[in-house]
Biopython code that builds the backbone (N, CA, C, O; Angstrom):
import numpy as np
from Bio.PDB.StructureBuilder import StructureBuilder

atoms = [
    (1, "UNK", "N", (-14.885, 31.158, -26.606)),
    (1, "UNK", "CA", (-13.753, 30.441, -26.054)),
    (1, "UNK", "C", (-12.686, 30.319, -27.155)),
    (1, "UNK", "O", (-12.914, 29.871, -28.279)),
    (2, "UNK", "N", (-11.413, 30.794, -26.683)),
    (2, "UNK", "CA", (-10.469, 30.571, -27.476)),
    (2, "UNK", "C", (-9.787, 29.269, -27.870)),
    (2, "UNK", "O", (-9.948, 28.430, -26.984)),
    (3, "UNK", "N", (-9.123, 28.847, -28.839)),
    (3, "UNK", "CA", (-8.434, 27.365, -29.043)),
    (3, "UNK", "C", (-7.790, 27.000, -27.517)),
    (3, "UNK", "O", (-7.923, 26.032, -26.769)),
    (4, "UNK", "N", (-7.198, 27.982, -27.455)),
    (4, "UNK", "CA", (-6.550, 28.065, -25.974)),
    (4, "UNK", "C", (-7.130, 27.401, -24.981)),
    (4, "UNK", "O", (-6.768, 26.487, -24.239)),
    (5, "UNK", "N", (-8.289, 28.157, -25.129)),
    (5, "UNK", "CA", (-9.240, 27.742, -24.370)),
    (5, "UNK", "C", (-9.962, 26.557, -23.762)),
    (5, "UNK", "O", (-10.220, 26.230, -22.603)),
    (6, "UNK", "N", (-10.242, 25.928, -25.184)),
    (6, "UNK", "CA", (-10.856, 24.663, -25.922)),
    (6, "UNK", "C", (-9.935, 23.356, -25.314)),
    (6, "UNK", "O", (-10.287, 22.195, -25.110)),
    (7, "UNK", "N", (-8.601, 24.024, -25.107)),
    (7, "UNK", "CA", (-7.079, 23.246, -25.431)),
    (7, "UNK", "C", (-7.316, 22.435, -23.661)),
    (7, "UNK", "O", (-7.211, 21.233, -23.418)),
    (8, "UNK", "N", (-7.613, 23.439, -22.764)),
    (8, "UNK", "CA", (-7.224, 23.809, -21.517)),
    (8, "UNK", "C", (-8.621, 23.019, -20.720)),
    (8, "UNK", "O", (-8.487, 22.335, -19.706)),
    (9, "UNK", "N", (-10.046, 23.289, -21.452)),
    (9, "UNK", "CA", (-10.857, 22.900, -20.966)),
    (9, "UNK", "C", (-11.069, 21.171, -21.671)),
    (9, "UNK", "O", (-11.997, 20.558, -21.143)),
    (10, "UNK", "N", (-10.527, 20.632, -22.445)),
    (10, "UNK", "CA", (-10.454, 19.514, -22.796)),
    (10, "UNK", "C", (-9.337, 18.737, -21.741)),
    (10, "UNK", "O", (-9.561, 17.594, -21.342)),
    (11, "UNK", "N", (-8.467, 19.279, -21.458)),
    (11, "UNK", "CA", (-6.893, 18.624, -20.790)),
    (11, "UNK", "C", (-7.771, 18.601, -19.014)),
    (11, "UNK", "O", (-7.949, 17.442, -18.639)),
    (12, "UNK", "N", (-8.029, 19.152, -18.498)),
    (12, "UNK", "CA", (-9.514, 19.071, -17.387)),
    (12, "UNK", "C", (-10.056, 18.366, -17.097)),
    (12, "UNK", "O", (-10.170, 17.798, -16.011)),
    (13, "UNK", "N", (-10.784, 18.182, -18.571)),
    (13, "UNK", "CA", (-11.632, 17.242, -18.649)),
    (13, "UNK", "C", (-11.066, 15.274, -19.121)),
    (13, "UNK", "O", (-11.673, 14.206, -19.048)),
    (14, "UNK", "N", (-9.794, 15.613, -19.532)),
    (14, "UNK", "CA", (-9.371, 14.475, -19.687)),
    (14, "UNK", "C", (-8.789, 13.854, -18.732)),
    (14, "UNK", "O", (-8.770, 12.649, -18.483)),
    (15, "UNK", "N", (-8.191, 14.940, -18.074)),
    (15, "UNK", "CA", (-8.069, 14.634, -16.597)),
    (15, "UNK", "C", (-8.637, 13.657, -15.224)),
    (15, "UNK", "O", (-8.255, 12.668, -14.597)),
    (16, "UNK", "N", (-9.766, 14.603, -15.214)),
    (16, "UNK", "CA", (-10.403, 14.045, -14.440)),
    (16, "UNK", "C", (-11.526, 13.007, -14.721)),
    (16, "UNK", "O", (-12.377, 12.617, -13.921)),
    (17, "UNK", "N", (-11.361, 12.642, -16.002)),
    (17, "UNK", "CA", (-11.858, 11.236, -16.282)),
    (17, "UNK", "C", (-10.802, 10.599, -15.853)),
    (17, "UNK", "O", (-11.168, 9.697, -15.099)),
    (18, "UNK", "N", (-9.345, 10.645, -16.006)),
    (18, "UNK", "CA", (-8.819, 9.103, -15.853)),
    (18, "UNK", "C", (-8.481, 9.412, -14.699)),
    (18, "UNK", "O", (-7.826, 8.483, -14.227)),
    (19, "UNK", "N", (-8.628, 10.546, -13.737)),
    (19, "UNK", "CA", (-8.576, 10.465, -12.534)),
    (19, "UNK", "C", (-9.527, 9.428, -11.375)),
    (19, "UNK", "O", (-9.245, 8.717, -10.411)),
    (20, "UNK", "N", (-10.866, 9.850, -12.158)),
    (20, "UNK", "CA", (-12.171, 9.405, -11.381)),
    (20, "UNK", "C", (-11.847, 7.848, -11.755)),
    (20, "UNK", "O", (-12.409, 7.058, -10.996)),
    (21, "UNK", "N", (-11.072, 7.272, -12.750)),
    (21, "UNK", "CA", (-11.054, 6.036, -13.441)),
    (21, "UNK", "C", (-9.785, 5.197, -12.363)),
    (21, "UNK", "O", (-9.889, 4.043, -11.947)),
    (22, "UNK", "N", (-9.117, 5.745, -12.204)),
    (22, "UNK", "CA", (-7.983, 5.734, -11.009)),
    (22, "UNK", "C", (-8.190, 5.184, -9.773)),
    (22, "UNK", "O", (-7.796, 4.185, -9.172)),
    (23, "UNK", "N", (-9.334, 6.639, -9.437)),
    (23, "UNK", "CA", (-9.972, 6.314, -7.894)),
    (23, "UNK", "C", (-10.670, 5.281, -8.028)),
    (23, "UNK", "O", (-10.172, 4.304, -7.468)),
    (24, "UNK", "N", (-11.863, 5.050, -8.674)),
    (24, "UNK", "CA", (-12.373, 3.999, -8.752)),
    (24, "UNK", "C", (-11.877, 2.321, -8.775)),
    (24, "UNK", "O", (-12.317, 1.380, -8.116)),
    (25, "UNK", "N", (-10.869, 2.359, -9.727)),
    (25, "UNK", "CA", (-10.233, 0.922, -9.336)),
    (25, "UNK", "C", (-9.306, 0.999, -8.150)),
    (25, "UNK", "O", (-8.833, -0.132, -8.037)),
    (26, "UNK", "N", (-8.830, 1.757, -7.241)),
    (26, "UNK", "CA", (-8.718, 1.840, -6.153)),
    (26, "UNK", "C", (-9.483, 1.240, -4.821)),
    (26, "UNK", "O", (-9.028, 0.585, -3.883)),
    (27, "UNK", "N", (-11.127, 1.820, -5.155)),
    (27, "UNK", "CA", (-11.166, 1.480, -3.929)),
    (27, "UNK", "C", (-12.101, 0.155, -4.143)),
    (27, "UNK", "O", (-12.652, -0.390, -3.186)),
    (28, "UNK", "N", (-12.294, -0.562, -6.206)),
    (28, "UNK", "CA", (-12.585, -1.998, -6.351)),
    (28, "UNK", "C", (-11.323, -2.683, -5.490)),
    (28, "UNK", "O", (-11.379, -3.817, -5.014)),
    (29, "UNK", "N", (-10.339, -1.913, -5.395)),
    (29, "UNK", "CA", (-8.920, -3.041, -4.992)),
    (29, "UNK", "C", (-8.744, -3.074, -3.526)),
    (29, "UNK", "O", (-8.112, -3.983, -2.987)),
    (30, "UNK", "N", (-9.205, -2.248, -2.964)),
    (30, "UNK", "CA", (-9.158, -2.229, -1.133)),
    (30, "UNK", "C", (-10.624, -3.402, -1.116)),
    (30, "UNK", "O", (-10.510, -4.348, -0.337)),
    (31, "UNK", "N", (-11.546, -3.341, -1.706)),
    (31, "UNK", "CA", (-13.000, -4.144, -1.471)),
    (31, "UNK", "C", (-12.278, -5.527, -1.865)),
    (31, "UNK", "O", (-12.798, -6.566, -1.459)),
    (32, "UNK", "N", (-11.081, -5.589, -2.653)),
    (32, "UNK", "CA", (-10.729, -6.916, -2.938)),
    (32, "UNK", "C", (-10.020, -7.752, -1.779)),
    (32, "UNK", "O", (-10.291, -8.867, -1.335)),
    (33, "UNK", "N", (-9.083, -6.897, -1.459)),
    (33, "UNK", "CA", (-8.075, -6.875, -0.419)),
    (33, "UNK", "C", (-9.348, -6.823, 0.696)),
    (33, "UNK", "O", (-9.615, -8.013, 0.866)),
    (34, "UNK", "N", (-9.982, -6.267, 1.279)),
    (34, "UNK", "CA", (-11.114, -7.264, 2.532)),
    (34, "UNK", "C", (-11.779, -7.957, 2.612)),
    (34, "UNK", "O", (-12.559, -8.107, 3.553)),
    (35, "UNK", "N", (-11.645, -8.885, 1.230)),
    (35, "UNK", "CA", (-12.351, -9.509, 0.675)),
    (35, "UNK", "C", (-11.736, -11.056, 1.175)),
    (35, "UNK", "O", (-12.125, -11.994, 1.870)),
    (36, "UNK", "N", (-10.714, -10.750, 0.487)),
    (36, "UNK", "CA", (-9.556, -11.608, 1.383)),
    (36, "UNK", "C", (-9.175, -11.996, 1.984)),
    (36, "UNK", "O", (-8.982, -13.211, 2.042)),
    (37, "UNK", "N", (-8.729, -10.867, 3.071)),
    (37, "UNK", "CA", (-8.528, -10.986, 4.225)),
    (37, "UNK", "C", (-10.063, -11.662, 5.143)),
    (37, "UNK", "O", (-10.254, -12.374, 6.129)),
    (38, "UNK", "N", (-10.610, -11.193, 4.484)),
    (38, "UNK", "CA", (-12.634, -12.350, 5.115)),
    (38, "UNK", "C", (-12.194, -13.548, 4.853)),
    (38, "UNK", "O", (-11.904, -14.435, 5.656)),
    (39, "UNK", "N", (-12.147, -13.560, 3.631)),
    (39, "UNK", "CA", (-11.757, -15.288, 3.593)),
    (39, "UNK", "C", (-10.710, -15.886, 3.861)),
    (39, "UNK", "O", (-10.878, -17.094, 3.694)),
    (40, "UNK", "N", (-9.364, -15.554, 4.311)),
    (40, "UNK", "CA", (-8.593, -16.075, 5.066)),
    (40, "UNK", "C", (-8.798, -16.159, 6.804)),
    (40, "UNK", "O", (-8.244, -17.000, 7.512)),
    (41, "UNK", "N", (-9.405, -15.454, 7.124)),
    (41, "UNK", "CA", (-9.835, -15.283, 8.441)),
    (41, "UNK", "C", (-9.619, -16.503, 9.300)),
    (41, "UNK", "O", (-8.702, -16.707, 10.096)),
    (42, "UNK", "N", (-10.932, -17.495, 8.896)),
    (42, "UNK", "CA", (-10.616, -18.744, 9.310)),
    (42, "UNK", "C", (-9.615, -19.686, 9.066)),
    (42, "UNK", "O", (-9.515, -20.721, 9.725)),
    (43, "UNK", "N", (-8.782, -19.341, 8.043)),
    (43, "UNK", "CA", (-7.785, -20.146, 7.689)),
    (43, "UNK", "C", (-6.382, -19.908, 8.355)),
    (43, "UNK", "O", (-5.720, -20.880, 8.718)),
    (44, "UNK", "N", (-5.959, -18.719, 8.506)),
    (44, "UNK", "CA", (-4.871, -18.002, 9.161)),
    (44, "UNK", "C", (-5.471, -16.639, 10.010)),
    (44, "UNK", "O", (-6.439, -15.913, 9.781)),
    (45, "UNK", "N", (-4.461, -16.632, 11.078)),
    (45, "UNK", "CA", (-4.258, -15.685, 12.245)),
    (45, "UNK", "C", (-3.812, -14.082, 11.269)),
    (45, "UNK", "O", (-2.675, -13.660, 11.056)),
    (46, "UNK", "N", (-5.219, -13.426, 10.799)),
    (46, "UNK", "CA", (-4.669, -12.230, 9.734)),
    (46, "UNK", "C", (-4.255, -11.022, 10.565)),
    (46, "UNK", "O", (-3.653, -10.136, 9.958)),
    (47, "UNK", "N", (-4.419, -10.905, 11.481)),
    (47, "UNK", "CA", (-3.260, -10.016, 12.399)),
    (47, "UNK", "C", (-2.256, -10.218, 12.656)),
    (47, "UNK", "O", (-1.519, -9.249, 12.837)),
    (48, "UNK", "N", (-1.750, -11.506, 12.795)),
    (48, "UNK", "CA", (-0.561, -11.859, 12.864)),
    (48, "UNK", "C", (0.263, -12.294, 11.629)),
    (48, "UNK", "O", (1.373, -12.805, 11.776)),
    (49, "UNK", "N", (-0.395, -12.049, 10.170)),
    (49, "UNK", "CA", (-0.120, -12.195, 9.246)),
    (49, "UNK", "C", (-0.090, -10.908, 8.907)),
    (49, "UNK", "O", (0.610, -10.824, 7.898)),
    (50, "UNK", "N", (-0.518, -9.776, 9.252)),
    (50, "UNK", "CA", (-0.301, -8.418, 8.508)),
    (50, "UNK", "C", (0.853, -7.797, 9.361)),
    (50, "UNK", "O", (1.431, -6.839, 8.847)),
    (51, "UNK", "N", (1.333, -8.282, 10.798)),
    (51, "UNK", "CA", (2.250, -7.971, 11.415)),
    (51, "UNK", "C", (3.718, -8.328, 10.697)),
    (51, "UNK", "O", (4.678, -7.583, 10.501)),
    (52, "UNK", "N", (3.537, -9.754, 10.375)),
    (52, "UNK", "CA", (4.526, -10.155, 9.568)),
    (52, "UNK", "C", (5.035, -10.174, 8.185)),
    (52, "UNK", "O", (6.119, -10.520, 7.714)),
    (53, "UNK", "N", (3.536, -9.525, 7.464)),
    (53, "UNK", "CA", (4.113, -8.380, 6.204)),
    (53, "UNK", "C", (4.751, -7.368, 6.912)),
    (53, "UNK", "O", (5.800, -6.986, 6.394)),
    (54, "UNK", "N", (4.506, -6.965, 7.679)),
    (54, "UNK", "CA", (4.607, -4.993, 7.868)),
    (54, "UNK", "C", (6.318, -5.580, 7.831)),
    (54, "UNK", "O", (6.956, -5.307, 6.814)),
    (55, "UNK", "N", (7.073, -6.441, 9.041)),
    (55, "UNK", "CA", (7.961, -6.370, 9.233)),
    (55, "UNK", "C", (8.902, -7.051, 8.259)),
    (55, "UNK", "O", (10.106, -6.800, 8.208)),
    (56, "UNK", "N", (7.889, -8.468, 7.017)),
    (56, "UNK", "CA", (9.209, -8.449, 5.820)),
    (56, "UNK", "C", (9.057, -7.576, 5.407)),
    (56, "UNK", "O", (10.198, -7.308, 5.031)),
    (57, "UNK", "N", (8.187, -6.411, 4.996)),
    (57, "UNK", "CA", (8.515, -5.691, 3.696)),
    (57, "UNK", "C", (9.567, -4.525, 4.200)),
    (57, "UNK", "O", (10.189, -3.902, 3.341)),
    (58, "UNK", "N", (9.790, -4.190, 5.808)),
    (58, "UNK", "CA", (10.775, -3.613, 6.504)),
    (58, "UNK", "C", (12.230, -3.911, 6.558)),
    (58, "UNK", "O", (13.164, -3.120, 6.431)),
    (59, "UNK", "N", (12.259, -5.266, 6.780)),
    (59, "UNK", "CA", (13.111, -6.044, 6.408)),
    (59, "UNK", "C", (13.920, -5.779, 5.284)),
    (59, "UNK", "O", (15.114, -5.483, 5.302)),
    (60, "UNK", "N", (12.941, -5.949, 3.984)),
    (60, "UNK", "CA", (13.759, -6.153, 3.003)),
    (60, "UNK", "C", (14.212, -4.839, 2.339)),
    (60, "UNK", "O", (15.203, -4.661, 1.631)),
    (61, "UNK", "N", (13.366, -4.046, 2.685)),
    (61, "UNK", "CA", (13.848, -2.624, 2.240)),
    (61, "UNK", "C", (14.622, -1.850, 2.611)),
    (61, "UNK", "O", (14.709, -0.668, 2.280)),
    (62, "UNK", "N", (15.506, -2.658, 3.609)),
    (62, "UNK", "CA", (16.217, -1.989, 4.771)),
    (62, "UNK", "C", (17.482, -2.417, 4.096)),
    (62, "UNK", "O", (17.803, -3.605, 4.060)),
    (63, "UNK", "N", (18.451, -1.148, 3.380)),
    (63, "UNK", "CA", (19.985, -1.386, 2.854)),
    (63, "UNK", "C", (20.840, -1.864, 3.403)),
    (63, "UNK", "O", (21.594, -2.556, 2.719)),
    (64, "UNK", "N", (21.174, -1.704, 5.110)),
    (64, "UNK", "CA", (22.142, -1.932, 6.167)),
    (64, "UNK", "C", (21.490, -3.146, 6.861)),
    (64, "UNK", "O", (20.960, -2.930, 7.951)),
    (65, "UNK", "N", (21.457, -4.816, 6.192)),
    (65, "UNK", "CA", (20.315, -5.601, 6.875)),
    (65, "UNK", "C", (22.032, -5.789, 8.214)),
    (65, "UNK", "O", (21.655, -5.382, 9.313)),
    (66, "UNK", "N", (23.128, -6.120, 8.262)),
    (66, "UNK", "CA", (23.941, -5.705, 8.759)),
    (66, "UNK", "C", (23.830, -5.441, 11.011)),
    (66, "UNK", "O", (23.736, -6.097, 12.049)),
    (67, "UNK", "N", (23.940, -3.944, 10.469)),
    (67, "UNK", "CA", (22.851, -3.459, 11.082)),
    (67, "UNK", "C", (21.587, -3.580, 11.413)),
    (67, "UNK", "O", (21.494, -3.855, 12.609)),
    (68, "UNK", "N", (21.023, -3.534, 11.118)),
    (68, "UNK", "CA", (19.238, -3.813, 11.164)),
    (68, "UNK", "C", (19.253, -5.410, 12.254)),
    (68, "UNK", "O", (18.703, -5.430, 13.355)),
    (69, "UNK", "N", (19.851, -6.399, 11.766)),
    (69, "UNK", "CA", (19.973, -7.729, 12.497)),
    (69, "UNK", "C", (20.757, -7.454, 14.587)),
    (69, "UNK", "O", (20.336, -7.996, 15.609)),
    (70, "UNK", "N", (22.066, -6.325, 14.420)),
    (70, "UNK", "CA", (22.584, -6.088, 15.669)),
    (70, "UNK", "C", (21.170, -4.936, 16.241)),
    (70, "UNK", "O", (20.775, -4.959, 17.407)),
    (71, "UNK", "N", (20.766, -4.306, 15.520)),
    (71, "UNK", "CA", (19.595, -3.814, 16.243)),
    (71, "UNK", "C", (18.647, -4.535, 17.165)),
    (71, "UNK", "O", (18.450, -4.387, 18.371)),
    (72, "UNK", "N", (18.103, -5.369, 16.268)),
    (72, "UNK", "CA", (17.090, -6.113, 16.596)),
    (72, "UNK", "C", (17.470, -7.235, 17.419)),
    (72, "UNK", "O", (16.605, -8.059, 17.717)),
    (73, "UNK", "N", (18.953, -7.405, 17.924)),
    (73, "UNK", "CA", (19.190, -8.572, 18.682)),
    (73, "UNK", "C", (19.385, -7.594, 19.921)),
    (73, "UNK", "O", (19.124, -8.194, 20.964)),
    (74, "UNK", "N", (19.707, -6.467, 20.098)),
    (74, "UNK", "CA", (19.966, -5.685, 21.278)),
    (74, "UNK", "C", (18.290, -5.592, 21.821)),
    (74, "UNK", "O", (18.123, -5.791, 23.024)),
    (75, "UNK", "N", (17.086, -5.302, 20.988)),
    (75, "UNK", "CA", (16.119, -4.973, 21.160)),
    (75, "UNK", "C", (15.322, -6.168, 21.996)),
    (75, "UNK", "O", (14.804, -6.046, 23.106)),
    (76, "UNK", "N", (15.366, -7.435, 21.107)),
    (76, "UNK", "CA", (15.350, -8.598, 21.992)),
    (76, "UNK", "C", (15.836, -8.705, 23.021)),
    (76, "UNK", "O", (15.134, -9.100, 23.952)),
    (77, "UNK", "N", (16.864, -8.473, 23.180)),
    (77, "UNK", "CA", (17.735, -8.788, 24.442)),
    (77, "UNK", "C", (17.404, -8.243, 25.819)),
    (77, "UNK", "O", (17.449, -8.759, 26.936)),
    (78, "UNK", "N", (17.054, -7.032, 25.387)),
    (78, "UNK", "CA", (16.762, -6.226, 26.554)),
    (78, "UNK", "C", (15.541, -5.909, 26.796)),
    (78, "UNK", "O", (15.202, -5.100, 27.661)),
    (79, "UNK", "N", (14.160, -7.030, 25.431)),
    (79, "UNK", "CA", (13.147, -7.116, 25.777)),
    (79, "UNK", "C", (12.276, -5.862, 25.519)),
    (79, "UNK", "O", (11.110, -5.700, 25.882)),
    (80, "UNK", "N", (12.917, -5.161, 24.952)),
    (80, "UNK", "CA", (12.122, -4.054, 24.258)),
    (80, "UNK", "C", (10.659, -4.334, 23.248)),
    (80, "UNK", "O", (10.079, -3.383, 22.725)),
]
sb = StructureBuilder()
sb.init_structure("model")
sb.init_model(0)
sb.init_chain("A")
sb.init_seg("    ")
for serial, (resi, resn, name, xyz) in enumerate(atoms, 1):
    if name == "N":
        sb.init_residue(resn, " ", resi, " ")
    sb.init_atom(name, np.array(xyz, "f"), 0.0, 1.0, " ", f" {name:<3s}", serial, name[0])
structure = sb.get_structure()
């Protein structure tokens, strides 16, 4: 094996250590996050609490809130 070589099969391998290191606290952080959501269960309505993330974080990311507000009053309106 050339340095080259050496160079290429180390960068691979360094790789996919902090890859596998990545995934792994990933899916510690989804086990956290239902973890959560278990224990809020009884405390709050968590469907109706993940409805109302979905739509602030829509909300706020939305440049034209402007707009976005005459939308959503036509949408109401007509019961959509």
């Amino acid at each position: 094996m050339t340095t080259t070589d050496k160079d290429f099969e180390k960068n691979v391998k360094e790789f996919v250590n902090r890859l596998t290191e990545i995934e792994n606290e990933i899916t510690i952080l989804r086990q956290d996050r239902s973890e959560l959501f278990a224990e809020m269960k009884n405390k709050l309505d968590t469907r109706s609490f993940r409805a109302a993330l979905k739509i602030h974080n829509l909300q706020t990311s939305t440049p034209d809130q402007y707009s976005l507000q005459k939308i959503l009053s036509v949408l109401e309106t007509n019961g959509q």
